[in-house]
C-alpha positions, 0 to 999 in steps of 0.5 A, a space after each residue: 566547067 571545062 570537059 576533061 578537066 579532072 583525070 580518070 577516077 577508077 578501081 585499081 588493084 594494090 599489090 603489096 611486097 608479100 603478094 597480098 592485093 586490095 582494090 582501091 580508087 585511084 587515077 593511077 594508070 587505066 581500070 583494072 591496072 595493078 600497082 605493084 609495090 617496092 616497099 610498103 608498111 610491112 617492108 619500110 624500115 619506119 615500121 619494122 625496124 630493120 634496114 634494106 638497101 633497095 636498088 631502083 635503076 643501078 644508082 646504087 652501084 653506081 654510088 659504090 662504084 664512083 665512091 665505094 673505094 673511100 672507106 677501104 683501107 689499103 693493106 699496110 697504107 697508114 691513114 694521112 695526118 694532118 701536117 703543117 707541109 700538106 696544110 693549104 697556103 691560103 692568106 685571107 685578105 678583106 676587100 671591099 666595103 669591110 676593108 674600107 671600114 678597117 680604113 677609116 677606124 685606123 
């Protein structure tokens, strides 16, 4: 069997959102570590129920900035209705091995 061939398996400390810790093995870091959570099952809307917007690195502002405009209605701005003047002017045509079959039945 090769040396070094499985990663460290050592004792870690787990802390969890509302500051409670417990022990555990992992290979997660080096001995001793702590491993602090973000969401776990006390917080995790999968067991609570409630939601929470958790923003890890600014990608949440980020998707309000680039998209946040879209669902606020300008003061006094009707909505757009779909007309026959904005519709687009696309004609659809076969090519290919479908249009040779349209040949060949007609």
């Amino acid at each position: 069997m090769k040396k070094d061939g499985h990663p460290d398996y050592h004792e870690i400390t787990v802390v969890m959102t509302d500051g409670t810790e417990f022990v555990t093995r992992s290979t997660y870091g080096k001995a001793g570590d702590k491993l602090h959570l973000d969401i776990d099952p006390k917080t995790h809307p999968a067991w609570t129920g409630t939601h929470r917007m958790v923003d890890r690195g600014g990608q949440l502002a980020k998707f309000n900035k680039r998209f946040g405009g879209l669902s606020k209605k300008k003061e006094g701005e009707q909505p757009v209705a779909a007309t026959a003047s904005n519709e687009p002017k696309i004609k659809l045509t076969t090519t290919g091995a479908s249009a040779k079959k349209k040949e060949k039945k007609a």
